[in-house]
C-alpha positions in Angstrom: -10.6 2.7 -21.9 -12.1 6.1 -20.9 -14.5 6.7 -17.6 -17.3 6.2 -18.9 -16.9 2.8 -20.8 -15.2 1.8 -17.8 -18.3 2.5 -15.6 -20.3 0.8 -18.4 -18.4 -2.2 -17.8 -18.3 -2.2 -14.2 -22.2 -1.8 -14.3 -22.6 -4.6 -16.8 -20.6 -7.4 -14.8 -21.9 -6.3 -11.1 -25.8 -4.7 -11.7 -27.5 -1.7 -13.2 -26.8 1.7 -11.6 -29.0 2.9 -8.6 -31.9 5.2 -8.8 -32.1 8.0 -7.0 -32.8 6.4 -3.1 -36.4 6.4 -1.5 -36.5 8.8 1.8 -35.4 7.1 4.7 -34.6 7.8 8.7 -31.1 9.8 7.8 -28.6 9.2 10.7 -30.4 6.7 12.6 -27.3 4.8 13.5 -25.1 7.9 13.8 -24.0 9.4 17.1 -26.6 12.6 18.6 -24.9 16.3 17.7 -26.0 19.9 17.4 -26.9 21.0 14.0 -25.4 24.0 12.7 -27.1 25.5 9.8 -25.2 27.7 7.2 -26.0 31.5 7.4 -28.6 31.5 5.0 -27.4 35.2 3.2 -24.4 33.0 2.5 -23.3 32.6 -1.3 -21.0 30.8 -3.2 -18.6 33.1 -4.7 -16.6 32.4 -8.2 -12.9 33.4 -7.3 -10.7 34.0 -10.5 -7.3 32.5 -11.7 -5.1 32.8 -15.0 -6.2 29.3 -15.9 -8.7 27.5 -17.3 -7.7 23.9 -17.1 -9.9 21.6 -14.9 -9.3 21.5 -11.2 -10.0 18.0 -9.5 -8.1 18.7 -6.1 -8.6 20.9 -3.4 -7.0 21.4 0.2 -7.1 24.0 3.2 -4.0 23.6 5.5 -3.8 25.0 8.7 -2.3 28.0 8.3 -5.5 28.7 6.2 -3.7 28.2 2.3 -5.8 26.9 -0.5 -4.1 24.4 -2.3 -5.0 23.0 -5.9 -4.5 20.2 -7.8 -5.6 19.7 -11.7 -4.1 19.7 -15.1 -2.0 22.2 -14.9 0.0 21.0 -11.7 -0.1 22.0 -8.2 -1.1 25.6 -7.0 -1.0 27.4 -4.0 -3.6 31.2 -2.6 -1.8 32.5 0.1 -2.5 35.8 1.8 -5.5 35.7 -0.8 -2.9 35.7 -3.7 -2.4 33.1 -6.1 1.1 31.8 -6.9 2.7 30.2 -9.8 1.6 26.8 -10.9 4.4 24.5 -9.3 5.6 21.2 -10.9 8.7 19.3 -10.6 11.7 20.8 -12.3 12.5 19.8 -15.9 8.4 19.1 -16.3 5.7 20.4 -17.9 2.4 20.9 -16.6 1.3 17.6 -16.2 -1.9 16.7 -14.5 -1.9 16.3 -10.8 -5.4 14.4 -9.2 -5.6 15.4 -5.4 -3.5 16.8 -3.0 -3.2 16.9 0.7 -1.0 18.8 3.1 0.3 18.2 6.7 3.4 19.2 8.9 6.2 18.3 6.9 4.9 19.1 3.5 2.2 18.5 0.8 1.6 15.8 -1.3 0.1 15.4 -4.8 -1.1 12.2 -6.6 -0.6 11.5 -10.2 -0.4 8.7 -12.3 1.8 6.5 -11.3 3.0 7.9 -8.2 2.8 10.3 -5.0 4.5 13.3 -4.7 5.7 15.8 -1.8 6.3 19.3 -2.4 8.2 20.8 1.1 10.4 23.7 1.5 10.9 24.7 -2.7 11.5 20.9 -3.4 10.3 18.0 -4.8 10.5 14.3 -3.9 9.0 11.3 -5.1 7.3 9.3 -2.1 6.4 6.0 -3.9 4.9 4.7 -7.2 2.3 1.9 -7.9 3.8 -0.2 -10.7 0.5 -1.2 -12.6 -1.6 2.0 -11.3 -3.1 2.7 -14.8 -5.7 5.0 -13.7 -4.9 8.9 -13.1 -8.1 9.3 -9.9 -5.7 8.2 -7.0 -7.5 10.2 -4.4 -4.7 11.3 -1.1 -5.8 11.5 2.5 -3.7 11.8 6.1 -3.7 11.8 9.4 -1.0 13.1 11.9 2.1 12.0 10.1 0.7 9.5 7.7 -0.4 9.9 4.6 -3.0 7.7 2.8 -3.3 6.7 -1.2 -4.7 4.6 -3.2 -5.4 3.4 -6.9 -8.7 2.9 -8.0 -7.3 0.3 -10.5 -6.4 -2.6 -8.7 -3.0 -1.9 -8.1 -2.5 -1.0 -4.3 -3.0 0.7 -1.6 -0.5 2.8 0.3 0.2 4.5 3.6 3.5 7.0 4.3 5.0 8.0 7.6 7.8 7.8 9.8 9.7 8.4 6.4 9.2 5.0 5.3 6.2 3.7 2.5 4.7 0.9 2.2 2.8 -0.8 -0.4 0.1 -3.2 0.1 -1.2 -5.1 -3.2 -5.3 -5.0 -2.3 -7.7 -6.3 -4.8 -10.0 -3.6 -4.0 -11.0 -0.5 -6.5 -10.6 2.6 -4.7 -12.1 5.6 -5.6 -12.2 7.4 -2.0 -10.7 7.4 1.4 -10.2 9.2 4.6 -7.9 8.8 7.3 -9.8 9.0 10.6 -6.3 8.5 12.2 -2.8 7.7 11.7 -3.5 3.9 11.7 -7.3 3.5 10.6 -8.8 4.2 7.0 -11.6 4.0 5.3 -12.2 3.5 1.4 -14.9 3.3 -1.0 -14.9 1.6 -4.3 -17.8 0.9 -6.6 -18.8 -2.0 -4.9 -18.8 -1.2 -1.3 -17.2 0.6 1.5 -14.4 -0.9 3.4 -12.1 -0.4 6.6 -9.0 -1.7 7.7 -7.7 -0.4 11.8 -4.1 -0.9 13.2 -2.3 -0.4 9.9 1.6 -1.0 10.4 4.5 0.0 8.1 6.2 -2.8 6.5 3.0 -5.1 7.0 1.3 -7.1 4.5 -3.0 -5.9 4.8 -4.1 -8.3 2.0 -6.2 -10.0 4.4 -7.1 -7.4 7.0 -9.6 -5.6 4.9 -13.1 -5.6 6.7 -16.2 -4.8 4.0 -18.3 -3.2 6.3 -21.1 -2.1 3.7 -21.8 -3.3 0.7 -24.8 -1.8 -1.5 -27.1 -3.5 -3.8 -25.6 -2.6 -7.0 -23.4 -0.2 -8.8 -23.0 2.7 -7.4 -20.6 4.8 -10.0 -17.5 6.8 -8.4 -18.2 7.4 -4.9 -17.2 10.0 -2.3 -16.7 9.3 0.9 -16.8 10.9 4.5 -16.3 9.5 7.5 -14.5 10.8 11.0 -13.4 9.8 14.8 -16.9 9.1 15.9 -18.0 6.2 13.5 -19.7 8.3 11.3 -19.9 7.3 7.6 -21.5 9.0 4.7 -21.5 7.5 1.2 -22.7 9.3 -2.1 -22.8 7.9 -5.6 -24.0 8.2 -8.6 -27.6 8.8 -9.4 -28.5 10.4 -6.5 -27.4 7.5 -4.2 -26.3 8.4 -0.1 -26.2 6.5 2.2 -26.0 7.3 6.1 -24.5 5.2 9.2 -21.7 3.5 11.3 -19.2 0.6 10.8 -22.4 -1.5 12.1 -24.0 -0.4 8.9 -25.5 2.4 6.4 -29.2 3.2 5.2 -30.0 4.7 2.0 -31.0 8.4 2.4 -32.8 11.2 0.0 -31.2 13.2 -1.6 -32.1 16.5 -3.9 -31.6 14.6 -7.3 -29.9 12.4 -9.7 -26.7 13.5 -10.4 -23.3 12.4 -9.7 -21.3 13.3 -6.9 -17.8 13.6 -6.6 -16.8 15.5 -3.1 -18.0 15.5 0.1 -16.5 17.6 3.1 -17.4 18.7 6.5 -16.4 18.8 10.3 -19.5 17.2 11.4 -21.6 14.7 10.1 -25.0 17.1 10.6 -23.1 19.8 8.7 -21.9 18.5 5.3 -21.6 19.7 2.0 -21.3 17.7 -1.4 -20.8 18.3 -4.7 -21.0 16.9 -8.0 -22.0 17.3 -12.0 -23.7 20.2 -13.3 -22.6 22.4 -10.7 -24.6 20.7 -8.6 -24.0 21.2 -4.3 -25.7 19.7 -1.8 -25.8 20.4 2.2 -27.0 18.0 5.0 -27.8 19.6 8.1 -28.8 16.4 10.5 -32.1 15.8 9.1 -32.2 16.2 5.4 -29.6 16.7 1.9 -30.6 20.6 0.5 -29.5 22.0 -2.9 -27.5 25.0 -3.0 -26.9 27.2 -5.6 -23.6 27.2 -7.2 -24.0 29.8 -9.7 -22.2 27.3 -12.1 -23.0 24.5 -14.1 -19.4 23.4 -14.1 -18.9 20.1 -13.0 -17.6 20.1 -9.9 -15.0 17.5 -8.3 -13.5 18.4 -4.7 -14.5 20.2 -1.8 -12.3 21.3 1.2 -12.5 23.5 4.0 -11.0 24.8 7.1 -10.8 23.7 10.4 -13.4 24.9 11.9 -16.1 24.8 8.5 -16.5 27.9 7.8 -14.5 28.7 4.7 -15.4 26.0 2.4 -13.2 25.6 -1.2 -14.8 23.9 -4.7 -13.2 23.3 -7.7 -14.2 21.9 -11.3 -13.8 21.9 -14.6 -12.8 25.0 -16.7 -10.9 26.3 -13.4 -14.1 26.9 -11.7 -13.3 28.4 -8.3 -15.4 28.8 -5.6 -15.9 29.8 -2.0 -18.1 30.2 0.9 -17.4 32.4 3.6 -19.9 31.3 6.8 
């Protein structure tokens, strides 16, 4: 079954999609912070590669390299240089979903499993047995590492060079890792959270819904950090702003589907989505930005301190902003 007759379904059995969300109070449960605004002479900036194929994985590490995932593999910019595709010896390029890099290497999902690429080599960390969807979005904190498949079969954390597999009967599309022990996912029917994750534990029943929205809401993207903050974007326009104690629909530019969302603070975010579409949300209100694209657009990542931002999307679209 492709996507889009699997949203179909989804949508038939649960409700109709959203509309785009009325205006609301954005951030009314949210903790107070200074907004930063982007420099407005800013622009996105299309950065070329030898490749064409579509990019759905992004990540900036903290030594400042880019790192992308898509159907071609895994590649890596350093020193503003791009590398050779990497992919496990003996393969071909075979399609890699998201990546995500820490201290002792970085780590790639695909269909069924979740790789590490550290030091020129590559290990398998672990494998879903019935994962039959290739969108297993990749997520850490510290040491541990975060994945999970939006197709029913599991959810997984790594660390302390051990994995564990937990059989949840939740779809997940999106997750971040606020710390080594506390996650947060989003499926298409709501957002949940589970805190004190331990290795070789069964979660089954630990899972807390902490929002649940009236209706579809298509292939979210999630962000969410220390604080409590949460911010939740689907399809049709639909956000939605708050805390663990709950989330408010908020306005947003237009209609389209998003499919990233990144930032250091929750009054200085960026999404992105379909069409080339890219949003910003500085504390009061979600702005459009232009892309200079029309490429549709699937991840987002930037460094530390939010001020190099990364996008990819389909047809290799590459692009950067430079605050």
């Amino acid at each position: 079954m492709n996507r889009l007759a699997y949203c179909c379904v989804i949508a038939a059995v649960f409700a109709a999609c959203s509309s785009p969300t009325e205006p609301a109070s954005p951030d009314a449960n949210l903790p107070a912070a200074d907004a930063r605004a982007p420099d407005p002479t800013a622009r996105w900036q299309p950065i070329g590669h030898d490749d064409d194929a579509k990019l759905t994985g992004v990540f900036v590490d903290t030594s400042g390299d880019v790192w992308l995932a898509g159907a071609s593999g895994l590649r890596q910019r350093s020193a503003g240089a791009w590398q050779p595709w990497l992919v496990p010896p003996g393969e071909q390029a075979r399609p890699s979903y998201d990546v995500y890099a820490n201290a002792s290497g970085v780590y790639v999902s695909r269909t069924p499993e979740l790789l590490r690429y550290a030091d020129g080599e590559w290990s398998t960390v672990g494998a879903w047995n019935n994962c039959a969807w290739e969108q297993v979005p990749v997520g850490g904190a510290g040491d541990a590492v975060f994945a999970g498949c939006p197709y029913y079969a599991g959810f997984a954390r790594w660390g302390d060079q051990a994995f564990t597999l937990a059989q949840e009967q939740i779809i997940i599309y999106d997750l971040v890792a606020v710390s080594t022990t506390d996650v947060i996912v989003a499926g298409s029917l709501g957002v949940y959270a589970y805190t004190g994750f331990e290795l070789g534990t069964d979660t089954r029943d630990d899972w807390q819904l902490i929002f649940e929205p009236d209706g579809f809401i298509g292939f979210p993207a999630l962000w969410a950090d220390a604080s409590g903050a949460i911010v939740l974007l689907g399809n049709g326009g639909t956000a939605f702003h708050g805390t663990r104690q709950g989330l408010t629909p908020v306005a947003t530019p237009s209609d389209v589907q998003i499919r990233g969302v990144f930032g250091t603070r929750h009054d200085d975010l960026f999404a992105v989505g379909d069409g080339g579409a890219i949003w910003h949300f500085d504390g009061d209100a979600w702005t459009a930005m232009d892309s200079g694209t029309s490429a549709d657009l699937h991840g987002i990542h930037g460094s530390a301190d939010g001020l190099e931002l990364w996008v990819v999307g389909d047809a290799g679209t590459v692009l950067r902003l430079q605050r």
